[in-house]
NUSE-240177 format. One record per atom (N, C-alpha, C): x, y, z; atom name. Coordinates in steps of 0.1 Angstrom, whole numbers. Layout:
<atoms>
+-------+-------+-------+------+
:     x :     y :     z : atom :
+-------+-------+-------+------+
:     X :     Y :     Z :   CA :
...
+-------+-------+-------+------+
</atoms>
This chain:
<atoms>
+-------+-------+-------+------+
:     x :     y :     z : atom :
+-------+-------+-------+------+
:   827 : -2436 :  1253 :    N :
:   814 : -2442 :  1251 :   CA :
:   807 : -2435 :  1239 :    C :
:   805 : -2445 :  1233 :    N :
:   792 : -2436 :  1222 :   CA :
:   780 : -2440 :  1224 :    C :
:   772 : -2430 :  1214 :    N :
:   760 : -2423 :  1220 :   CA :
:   752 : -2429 :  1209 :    C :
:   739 : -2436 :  1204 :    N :
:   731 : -2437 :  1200 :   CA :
:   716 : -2436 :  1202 :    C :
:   708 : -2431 :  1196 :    N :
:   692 : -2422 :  1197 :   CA :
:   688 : -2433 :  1196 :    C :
:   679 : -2445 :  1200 :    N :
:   667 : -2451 :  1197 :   CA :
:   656 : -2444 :  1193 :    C :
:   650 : -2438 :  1182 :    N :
:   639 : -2430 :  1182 :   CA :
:   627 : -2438 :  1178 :    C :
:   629 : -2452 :  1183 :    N :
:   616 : -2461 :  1180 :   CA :
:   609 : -2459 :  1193 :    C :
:   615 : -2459 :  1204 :    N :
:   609 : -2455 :  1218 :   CA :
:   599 : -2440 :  1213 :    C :
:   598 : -2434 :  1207 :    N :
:   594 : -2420 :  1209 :   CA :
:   578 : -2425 :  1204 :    C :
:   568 : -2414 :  1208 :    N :
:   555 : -2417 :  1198 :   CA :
:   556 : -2410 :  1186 :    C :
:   559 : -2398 :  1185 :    N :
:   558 : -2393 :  1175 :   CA :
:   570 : -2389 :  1170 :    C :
:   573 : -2387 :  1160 :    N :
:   589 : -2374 :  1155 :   CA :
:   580 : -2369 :  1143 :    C :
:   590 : -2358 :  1142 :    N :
:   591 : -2347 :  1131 :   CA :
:   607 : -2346 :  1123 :    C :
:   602 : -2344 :  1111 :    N :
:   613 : -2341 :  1105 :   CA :
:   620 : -2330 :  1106 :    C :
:   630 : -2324 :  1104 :    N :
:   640 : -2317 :  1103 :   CA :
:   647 : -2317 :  1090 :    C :
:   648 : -2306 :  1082 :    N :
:   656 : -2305 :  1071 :   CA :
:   670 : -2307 :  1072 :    C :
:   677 : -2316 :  1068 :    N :
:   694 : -2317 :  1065 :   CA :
:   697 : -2303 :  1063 :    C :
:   695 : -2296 :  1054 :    N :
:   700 : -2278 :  1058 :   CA :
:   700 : -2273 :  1069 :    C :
:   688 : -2276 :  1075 :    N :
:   692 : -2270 :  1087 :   CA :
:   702 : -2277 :  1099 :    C :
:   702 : -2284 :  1097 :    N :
:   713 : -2295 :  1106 :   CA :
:   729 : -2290 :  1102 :    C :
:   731 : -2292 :  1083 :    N :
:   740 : -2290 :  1082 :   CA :
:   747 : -2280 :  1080 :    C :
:   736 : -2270 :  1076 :    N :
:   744 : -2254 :  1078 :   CA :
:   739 : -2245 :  1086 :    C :
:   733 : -2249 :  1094 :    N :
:   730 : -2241 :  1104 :   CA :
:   731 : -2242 :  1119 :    C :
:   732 : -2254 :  1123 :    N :
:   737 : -2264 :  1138 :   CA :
:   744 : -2251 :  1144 :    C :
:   754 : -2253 :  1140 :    N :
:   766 : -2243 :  1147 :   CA :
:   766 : -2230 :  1147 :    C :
:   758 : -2230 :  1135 :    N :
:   758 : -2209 :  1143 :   CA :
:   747 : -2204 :  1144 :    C :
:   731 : -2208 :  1147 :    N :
:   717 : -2206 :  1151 :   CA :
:   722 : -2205 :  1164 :    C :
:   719 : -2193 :  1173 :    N :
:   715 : -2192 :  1186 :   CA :
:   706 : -2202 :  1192 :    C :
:   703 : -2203 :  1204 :    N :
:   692 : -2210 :  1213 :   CA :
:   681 : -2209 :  1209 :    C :
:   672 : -2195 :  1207 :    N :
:   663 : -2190 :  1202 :   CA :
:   662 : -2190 :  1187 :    C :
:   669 : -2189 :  1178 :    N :
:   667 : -2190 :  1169 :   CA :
:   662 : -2205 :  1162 :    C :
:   670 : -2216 :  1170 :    N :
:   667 : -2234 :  1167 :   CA :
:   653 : -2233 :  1180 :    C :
:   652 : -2228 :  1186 :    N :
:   638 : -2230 :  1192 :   CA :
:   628 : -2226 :  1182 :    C :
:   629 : -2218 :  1181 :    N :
:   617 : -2212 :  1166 :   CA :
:   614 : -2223 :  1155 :    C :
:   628 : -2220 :  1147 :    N :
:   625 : -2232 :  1140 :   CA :
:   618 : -2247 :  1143 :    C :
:   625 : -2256 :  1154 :    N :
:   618 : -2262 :  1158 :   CA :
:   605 : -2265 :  1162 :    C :
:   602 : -2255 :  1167 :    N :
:   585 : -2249 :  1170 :   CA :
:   580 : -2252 :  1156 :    C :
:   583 : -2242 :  1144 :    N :
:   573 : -2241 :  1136 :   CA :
:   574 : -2254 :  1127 :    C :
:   582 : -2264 :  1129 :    N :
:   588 : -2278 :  1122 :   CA :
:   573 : -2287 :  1130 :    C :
:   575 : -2289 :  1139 :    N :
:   569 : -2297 :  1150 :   CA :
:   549 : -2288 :  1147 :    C :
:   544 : -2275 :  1149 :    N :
:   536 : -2273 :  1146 :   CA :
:   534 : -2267 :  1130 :    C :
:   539 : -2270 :  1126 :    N :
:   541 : -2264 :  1109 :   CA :
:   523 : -2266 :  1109 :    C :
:   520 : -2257 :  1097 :    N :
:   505 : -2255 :  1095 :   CA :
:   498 : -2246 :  1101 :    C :
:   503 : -2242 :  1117 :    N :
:   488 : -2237 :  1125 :   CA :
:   493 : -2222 :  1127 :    C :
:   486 : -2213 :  1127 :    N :
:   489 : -2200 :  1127 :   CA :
:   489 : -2190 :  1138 :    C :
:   502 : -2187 :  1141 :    N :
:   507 : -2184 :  1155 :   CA :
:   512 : -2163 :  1149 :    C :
:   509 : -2160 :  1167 :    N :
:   516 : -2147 :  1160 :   CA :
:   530 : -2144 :  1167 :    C :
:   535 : -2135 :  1169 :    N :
:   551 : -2134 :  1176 :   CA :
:   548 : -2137 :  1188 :    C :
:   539 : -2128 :  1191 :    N :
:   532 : -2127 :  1204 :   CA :
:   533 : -2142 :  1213 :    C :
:   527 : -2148 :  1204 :    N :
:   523 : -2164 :  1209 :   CA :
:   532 : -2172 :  1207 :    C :
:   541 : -2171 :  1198 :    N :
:   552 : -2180 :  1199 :   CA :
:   566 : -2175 :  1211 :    C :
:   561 : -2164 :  1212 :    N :
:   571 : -2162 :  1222 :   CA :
:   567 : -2161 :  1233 :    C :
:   550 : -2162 :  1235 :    N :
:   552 : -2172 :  1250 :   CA :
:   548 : -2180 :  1254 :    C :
:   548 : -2191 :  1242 :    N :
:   552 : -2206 :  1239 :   CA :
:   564 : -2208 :  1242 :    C :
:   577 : -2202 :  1240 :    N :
:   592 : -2203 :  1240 :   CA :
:   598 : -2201 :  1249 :    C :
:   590 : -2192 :  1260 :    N :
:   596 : -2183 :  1271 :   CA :
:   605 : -2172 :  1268 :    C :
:   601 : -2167 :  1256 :    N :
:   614 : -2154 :  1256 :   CA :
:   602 : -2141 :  1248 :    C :
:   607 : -2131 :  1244 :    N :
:   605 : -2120 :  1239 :   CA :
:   598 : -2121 :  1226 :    C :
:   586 : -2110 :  1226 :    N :
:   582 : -2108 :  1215 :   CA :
:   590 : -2109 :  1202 :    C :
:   600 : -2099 :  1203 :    N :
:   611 : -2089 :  1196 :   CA :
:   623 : -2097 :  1196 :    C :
:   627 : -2115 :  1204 :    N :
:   633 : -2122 :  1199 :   CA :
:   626 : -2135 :  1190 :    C :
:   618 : -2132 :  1193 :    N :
:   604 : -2143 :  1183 :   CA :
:   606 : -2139 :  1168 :    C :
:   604 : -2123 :  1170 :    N :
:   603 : -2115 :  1157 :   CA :
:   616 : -2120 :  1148 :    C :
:   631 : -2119 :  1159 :    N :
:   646 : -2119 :  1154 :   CA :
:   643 : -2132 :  1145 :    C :
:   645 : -2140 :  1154 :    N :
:   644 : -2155 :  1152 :   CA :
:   637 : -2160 :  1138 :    C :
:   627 : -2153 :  1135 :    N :
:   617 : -2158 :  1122 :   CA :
:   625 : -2149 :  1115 :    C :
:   630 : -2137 :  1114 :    N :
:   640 : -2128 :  1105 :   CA :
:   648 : -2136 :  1103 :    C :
:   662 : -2143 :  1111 :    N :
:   668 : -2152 :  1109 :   CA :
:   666 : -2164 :  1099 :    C :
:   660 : -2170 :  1099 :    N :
:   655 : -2179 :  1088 :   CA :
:   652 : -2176 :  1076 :    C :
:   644 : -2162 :  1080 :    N :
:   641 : -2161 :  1064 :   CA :
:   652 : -2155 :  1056 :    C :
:   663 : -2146 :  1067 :    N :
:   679 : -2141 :  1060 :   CA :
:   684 : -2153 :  1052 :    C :
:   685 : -2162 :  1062 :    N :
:   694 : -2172 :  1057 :   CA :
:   690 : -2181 :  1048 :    C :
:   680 : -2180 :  1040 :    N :
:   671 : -2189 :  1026 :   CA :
:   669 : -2199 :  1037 :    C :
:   663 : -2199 :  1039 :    N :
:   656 : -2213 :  1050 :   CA :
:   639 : -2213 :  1047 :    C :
:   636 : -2201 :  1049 :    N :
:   621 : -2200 :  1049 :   CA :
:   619 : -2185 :  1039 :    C :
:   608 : -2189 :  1032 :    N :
:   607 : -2176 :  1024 :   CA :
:   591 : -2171 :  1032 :    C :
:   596 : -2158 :  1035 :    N :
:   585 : -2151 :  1042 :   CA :
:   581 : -2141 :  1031 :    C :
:   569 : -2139 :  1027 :    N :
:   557 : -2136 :  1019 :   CA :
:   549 : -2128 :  1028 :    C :
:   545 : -2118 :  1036 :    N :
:   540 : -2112 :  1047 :   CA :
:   541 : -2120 :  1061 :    C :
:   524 : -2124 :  1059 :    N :
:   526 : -2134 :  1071 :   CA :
:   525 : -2150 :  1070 :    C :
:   530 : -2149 :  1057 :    N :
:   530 : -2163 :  1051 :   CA :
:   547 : -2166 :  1051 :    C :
:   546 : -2180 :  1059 :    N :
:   560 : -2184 :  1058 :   CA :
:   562 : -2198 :  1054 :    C :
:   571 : -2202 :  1046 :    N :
:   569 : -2215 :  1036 :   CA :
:   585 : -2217 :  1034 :    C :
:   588 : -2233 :  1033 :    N :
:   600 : -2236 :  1032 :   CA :
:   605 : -2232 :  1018 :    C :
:   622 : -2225 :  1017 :    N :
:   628 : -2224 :  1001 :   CA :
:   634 : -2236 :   999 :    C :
:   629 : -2237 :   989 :    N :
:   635 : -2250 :   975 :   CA :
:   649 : -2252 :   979 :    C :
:   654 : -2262 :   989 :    N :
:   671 : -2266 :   988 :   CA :
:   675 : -2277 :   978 :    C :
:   685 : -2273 :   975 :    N :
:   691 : -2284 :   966 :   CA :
:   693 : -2294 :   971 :    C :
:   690 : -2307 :   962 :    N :
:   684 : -2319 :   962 :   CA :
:   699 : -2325 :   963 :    C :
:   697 : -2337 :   972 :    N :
:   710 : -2346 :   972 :   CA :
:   703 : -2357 :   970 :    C :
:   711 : -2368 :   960 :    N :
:   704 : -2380 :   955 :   CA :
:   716 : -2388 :   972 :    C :
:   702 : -2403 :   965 :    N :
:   707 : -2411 :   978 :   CA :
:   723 : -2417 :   976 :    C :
:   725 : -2418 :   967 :    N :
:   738 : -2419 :   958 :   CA :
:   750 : -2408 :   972 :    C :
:   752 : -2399 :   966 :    N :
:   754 : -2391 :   980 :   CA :
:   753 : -2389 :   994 :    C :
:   739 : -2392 :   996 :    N :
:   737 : -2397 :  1013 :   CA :
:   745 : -2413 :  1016 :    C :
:   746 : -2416 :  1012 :    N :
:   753 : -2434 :  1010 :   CA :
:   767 : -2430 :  1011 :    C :
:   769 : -2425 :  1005 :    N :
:   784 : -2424 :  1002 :   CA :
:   794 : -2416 :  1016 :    C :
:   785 : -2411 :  1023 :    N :
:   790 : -2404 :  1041 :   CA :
:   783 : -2414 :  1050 :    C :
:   774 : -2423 :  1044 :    N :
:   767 : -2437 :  1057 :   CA :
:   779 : -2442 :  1067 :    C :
:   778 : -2441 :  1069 :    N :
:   786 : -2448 :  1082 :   CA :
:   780 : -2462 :  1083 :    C :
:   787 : -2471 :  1089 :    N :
:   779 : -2488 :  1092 :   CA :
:   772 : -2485 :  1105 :    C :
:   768 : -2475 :  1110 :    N :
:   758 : -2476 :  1119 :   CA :
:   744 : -2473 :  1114 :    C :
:   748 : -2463 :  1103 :    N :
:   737 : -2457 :  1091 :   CA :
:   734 : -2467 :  1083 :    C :
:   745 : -2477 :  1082 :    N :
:   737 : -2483 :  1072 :   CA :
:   730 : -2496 :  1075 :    C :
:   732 : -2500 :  1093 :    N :
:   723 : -2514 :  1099 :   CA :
:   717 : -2504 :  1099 :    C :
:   706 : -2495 :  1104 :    N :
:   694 : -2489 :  1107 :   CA :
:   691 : -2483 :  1095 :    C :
:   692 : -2478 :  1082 :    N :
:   686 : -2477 :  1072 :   CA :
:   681 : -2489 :  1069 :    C :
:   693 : -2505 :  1069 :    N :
:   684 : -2518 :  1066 :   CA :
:   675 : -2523 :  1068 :    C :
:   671 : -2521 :  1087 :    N :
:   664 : -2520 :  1094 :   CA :
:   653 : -2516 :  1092 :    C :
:   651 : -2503 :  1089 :    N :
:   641 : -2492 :  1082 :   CA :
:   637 : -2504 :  1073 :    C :
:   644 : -2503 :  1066 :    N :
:   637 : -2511 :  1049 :   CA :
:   631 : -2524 :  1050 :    C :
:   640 : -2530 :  1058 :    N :
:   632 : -2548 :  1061 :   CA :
:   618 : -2545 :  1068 :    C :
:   614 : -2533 :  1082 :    N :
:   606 : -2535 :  1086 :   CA :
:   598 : -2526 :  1074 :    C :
:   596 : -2520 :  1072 :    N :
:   587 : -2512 :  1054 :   CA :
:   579 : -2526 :  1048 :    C :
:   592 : -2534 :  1043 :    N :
:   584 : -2543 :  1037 :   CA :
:   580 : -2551 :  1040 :    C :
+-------+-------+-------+------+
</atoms>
């Protein structure tokens, strides 16, 4: 059986960066895709370890890891207590098209007919 998301049922979404999907999926721990997710979903509001980690249910000192992790891996450039996404290299749609699949490409249609 396959599996498809309806995410028109949802009220809200957030975005997620393609880098992080595609290079990071598979080797981010639990905690570490919780974090990110958190700060995706509340991006803007200013939290300290303390508070995100028990927003998350885990450790100060994994909250701390977790935001270290992102910013090791060029994901996020950390500035003190300023954290802000790094500049990823741009893929034209040219490229995204070219790995569509025909399930990608009725629901991009989709997308576009309801737009206009």
């Amino acid at each position: 059986m396959d599996y498809r998301l309806d995410v028109g049922m949802w009220n809200q979404v957030f975005a997620v960066p393609c880098a992080l999907v595609d290079q990071h999926l598979k080797l981010a721990g639990k905690e570490q895709l919780q974090v990110i997710l958190w700060l995706l979903r509340f991006g803007g509001q200013g939290f300290s370890p303390e508070e995100l980690a028990q927003r998350l249910g885990m450790s100060p000192d994994s909250a701390r890891d977790a935001l270290d992790y992102w910013c090791d891996r060029g994901l996020l450039r950390c500035s003190g207590a300023l954290l802000s996404p790094m500049p990823q290299q741009a893929v034209s749609c040219t490229q995204l098209r070219a790995h569509e699949t025909s399930q990608d490409l009725v629901v991009r249609l989709l997308l576009e007919k309801k737009k206009g």
